[in-house]
PABA-516639 format. One line per field, with one value per residue (C-alpha): residue number from 1; x, y, z. Coordinates in nm, 3 decimals. Last residue first. Example, Ala and Ser with C-alpha at 12.3 -4.5 7.8 and 13.67 -1.06 7.14 Angstrom:
residues 2
resi = 2,1
xx = 1.367,1.230
yy = -0.106,-0.450
zz = 0.714,0.780
***
This chain:
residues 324
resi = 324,323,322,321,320,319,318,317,316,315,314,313,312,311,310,309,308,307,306,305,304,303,302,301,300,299,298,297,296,295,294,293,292,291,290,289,288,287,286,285,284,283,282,281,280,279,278,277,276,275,274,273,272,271,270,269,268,267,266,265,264,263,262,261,260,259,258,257,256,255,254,253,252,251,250,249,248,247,246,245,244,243,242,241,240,239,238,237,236,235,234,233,232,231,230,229,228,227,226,225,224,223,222,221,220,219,218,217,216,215,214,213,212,211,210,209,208,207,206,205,204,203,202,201,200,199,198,197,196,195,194,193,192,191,190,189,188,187,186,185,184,183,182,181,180,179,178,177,176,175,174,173,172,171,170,169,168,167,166,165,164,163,162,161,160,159,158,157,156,155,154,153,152,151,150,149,148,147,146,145,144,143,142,141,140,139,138,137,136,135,134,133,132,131,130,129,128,127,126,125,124,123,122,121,120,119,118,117,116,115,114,113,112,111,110,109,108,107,106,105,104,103,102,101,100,99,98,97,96,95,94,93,92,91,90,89,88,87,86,85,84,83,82,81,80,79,78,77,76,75,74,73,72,71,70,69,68,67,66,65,64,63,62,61,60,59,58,57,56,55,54,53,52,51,50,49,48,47,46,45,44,43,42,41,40,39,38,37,36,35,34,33,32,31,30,29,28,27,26,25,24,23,22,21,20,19,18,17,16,15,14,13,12,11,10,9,8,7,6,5,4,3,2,1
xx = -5.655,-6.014,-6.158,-6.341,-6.639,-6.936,-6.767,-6.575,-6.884,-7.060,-6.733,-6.761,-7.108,-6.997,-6.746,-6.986,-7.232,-6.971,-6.860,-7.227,-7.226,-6.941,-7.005,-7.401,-7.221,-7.054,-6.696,-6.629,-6.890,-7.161,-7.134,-7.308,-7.000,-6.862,-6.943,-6.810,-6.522,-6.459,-6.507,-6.246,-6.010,-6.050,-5.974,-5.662,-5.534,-5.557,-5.398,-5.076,-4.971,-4.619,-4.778,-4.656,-4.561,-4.737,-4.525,-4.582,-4.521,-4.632,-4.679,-4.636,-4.819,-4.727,-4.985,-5.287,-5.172,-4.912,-4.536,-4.439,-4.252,-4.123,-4.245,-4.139,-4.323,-4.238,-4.528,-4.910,-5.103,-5.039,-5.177,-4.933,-5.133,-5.091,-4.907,-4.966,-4.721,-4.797,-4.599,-4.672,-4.449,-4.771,-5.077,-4.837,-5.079,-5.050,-5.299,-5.246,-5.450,-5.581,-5.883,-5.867,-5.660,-5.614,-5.354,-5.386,-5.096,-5.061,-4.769,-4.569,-4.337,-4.377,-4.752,-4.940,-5.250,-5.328,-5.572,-5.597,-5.831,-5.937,-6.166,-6.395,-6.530,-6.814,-7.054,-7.241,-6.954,-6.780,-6.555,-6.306,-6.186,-5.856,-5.824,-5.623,-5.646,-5.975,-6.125,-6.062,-5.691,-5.359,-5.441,-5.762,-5.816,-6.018,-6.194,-6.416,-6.622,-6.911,-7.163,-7.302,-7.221,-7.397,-7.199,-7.007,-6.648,-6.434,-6.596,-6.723,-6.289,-6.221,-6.422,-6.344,-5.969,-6.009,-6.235,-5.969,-5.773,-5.987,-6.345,-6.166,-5.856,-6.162,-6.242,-6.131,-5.787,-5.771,-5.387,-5.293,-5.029,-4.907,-4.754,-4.959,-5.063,-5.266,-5.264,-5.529,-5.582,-5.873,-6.000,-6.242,-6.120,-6.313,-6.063,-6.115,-5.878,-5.927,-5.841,-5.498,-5.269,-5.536,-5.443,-5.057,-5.180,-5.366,-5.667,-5.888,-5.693,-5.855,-6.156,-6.269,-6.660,-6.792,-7.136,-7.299,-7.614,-7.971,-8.109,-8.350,-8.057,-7.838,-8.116,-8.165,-7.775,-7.722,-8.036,-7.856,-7.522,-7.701,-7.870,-7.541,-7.322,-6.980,-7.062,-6.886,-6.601,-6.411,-6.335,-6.632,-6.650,-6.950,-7.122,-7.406,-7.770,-7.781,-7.986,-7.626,-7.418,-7.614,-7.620,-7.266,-7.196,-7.407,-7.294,-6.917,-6.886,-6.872,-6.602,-6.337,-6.301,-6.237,-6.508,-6.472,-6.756,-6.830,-7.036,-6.912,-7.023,-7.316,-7.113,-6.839,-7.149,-7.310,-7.027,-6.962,-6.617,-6.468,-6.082,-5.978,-5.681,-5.337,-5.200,-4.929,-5.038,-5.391,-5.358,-5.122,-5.344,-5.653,-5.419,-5.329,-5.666,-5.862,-6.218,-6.177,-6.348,-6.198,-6.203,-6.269,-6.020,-6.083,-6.090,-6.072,-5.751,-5.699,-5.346,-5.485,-5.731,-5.418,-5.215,-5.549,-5.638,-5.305,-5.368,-5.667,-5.501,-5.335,-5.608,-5.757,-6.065,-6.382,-6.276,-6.493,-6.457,-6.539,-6.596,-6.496
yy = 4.246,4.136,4.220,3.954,4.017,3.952,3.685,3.556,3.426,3.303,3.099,2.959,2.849,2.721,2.522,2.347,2.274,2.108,1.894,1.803,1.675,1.477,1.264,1.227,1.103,0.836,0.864,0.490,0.336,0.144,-0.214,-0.443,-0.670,-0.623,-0.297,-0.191,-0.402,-0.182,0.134,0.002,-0.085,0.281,0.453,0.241,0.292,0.662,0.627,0.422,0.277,0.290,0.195,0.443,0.327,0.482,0.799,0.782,1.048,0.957,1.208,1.104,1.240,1.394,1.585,1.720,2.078,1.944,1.801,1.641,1.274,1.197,0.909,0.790,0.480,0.101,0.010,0.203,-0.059,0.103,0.445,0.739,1.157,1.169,1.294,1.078,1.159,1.097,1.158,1.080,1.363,1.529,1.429,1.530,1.423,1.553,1.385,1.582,1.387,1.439,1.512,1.684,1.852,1.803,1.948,1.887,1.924,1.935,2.167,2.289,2.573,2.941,2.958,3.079,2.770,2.835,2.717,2.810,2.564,2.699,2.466,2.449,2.198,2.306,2.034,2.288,2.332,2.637,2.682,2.938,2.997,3.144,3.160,3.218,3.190,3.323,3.329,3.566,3.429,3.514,3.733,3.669,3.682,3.481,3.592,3.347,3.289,2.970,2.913,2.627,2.310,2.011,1.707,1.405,1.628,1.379,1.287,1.644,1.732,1.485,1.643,1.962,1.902,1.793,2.080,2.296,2.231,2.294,2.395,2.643,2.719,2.869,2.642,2.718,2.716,2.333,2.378,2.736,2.592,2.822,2.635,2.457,2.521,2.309,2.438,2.294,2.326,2.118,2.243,1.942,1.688,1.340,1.069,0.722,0.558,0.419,0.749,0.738,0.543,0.609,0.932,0.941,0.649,0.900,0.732,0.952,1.248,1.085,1.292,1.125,1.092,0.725,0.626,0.287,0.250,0.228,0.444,0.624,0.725,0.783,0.999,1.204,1.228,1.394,1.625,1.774,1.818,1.983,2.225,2.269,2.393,2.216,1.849,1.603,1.837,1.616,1.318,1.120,0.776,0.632,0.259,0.285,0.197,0.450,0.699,0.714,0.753,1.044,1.195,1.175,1.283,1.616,1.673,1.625,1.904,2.203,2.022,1.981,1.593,1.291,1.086,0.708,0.554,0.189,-0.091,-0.023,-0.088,0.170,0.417,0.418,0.424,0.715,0.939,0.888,0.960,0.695,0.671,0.286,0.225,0.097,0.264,0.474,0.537,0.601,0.767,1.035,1.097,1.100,1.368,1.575,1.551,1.716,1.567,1.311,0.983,0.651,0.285,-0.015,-0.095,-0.448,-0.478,-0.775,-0.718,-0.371,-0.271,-0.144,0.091,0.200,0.337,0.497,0.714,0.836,0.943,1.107,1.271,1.460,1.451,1.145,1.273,1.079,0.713,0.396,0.062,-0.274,-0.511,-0.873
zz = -2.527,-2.433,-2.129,-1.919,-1.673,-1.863,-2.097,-1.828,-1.620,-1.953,-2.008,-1.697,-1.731,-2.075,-1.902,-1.591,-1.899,-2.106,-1.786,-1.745,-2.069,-2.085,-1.760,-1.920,-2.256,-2.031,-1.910,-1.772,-2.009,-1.839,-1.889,-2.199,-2.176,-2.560,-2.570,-2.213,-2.276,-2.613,-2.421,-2.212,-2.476,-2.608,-2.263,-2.231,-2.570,-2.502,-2.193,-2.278,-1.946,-1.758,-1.422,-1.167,-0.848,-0.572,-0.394,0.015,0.239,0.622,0.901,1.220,1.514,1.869,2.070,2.041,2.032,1.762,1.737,1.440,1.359,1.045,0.780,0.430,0.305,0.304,0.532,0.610,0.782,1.141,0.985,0.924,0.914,0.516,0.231,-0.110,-0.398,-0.750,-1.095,-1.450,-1.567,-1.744,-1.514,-1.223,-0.905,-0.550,-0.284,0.047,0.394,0.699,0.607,0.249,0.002,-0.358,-0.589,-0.951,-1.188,-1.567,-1.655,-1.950,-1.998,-2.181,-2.148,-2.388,-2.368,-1.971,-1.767,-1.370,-1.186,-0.789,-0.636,-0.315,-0.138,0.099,0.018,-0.167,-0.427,-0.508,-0.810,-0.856,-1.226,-1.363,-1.737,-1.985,-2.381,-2.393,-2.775,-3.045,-3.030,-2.939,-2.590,-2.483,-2.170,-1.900,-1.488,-1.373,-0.993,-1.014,-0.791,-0.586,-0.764,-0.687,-0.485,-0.485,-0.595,-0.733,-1.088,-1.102,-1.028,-1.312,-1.532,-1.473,-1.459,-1.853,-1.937,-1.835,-2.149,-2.458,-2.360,-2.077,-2.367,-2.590,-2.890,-3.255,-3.131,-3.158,-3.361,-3.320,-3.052,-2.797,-2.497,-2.225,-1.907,-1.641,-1.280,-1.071,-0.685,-0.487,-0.165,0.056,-0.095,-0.021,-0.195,-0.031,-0.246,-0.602,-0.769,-0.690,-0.889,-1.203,-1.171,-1.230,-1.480,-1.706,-1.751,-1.682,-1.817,-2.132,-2.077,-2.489,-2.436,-2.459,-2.612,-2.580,-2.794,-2.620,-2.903,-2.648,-2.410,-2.633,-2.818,-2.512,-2.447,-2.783,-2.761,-2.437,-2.552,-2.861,-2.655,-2.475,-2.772,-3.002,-2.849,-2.609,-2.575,-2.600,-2.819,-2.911,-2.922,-3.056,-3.051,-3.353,-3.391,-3.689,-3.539,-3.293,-3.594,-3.737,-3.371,-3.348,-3.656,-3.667,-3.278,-3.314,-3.608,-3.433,-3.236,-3.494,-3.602,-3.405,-3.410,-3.371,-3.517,-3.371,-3.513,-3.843,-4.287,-4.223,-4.062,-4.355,-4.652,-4.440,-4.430,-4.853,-4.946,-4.727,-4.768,-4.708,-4.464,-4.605,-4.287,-4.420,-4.795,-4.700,-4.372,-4.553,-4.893,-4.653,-4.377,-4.734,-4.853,-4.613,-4.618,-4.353,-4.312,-4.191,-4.301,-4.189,-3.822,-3.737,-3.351,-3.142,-2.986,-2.980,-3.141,-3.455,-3.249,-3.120,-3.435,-3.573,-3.236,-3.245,-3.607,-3.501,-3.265,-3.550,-3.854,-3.885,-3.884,-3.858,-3.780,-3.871,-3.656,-3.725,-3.380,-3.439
***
């Protein structure tokens, strides 16, 4: 049985709380959170012990599940970690790159597993896809969201984008070559918007636009390659696959087009969606990697070099940004 501390249970914190009870083999301790209203909540709703004392709620766990405001991931973390403890960290992995970096070091040197919270992951739009032989070559992201002043205390890049940059690094087997950014910020001291162009030395190239004043909603990632459109709807849990036919392919949609090279037939096909719960996905496999000794499917290495791909974004907008 694997005992489990949470720091903050403020709103995805909660979340967090109502699936670690739902993890076989998990026995949920207490949780950590100096606002009294979410402890007062948390403790008459889940029956779950209030902590006072960080230290005491580590050393009674194997796993800390942190969940608090970024500038405070790395002090935890690390804590945890010098105590020979599992962590999951929501994203981003830390609140600055230096401590990104000291965070993987001791990892490394504490031989502890450590997962960083890209749930997008294992979104199941995603997870219908990300088993074939994807090699795209131009990648399109749109992700915007409505105001909320809730996780403003991050630009929208550290906030939203990160999500598509992780999953395009993921994608994308090679080193990027430079980095185009234009952001504004419009309700907060930090950008809101953002449109970034990324170039990779394979030749791939991505365009993410990130929005968090948007009137509507969208999560969608375009990607292009040989032969082949891959479409995925991270928020309506949508997929559609648009490729030159192969013999194997059955039960899809096909037409017939006329080209230089002759005629071809162009297959649609739209891969049933699993109805799965991400979050509780992401925290049963960090479980299995516990419990199995495995690699964890977004390692603190995975979160780092997603933090470094956004601050070198935000560096970009910084010099070429103006505020409103």
């Amino acid at each position: 049985m694997l005992k489990v501390g949470v720091f903050g249970v403020g709103h995805l914190g909660k979340f967090h709380l109502n699936n670690w009870k739902e993890i076989e083999g998990i026995k949920l301790v207490g949780f950590f959170d100096p606002n009294n209203d979410n402890a007062k909540e948390v403790t008459e709703k889940y029956g779950l012990k209030r902590f006072m004392d960080e230290d005491k709620l580590m050393d009674a766990c194997d796993i800390i599940d942190v969940i608090t405001p970024t500038n405070q991931h790395y002090e935890i973390c690390m804590k945890a970690v010098r105590k020979g403890k599992h962590v999951f960290v929501e994203k981003p992995i830390t609140h600055t790159l230096q401590e990104g970096k000291n965070l993987v070091n001791m990892v490394r040197e504490a031989n502890v597993k450590l997962q960083v919270g890209h749930v997008e992951r294992f979104n199941p739009a995603y997870l219908a896809v990300k088993d074939l032989n994807l090699n795209p070559m131009f990648i399109e992201v749109h992700r915007l969201a409505q105001f909320n002043p809730r996780g403003t205390e991050v630009s929208v890049i550290l906030d939203l984008m990160i999500h598509d940059i992780d999953i395009i690094l993921s994608l994308v087997k090679s080193d990027v070559k430079s980095i185009a950014a234009s952001g504004v910020a419009v309700m907060t001291e930090t950008p809101d918007i953002a449109n970034v162009r990324i170039e990779f030395n394979n030749g791939c190239v991505a365009n993410l636009t990130s929005s968090r004043i948007s009137m509507k909603k969208m999560r969608k990632m375009r990607l292009f390659q040989k032969d082949a459109y891959i479409g995925i709807d991270f928020l309506e849990k949508k997929t559609e696959i648009i490729k030159l036919k192969q013999p194997e392919d059955e039960n899809v949609f096909s037409f017939d087009i006329d080209t230089p090279n002759g005629k071809k037939t162009i297959a649609i096909a739209t891969p049933s969606i699993e109805p799965l719960n991400a979050i509780k996905l992401e925290l049963t496999s960090f479980v299995d990697a516990i419990l199995n000794n495995k690699p964890t499917q977004v390692n603190e290495i995975d979160g780092y070099l997603a933090m470094e791909v956004a601050h070198q974004i935000l560096e970009k907008i910084n010099n070429t940004s103006i505020l409103v």
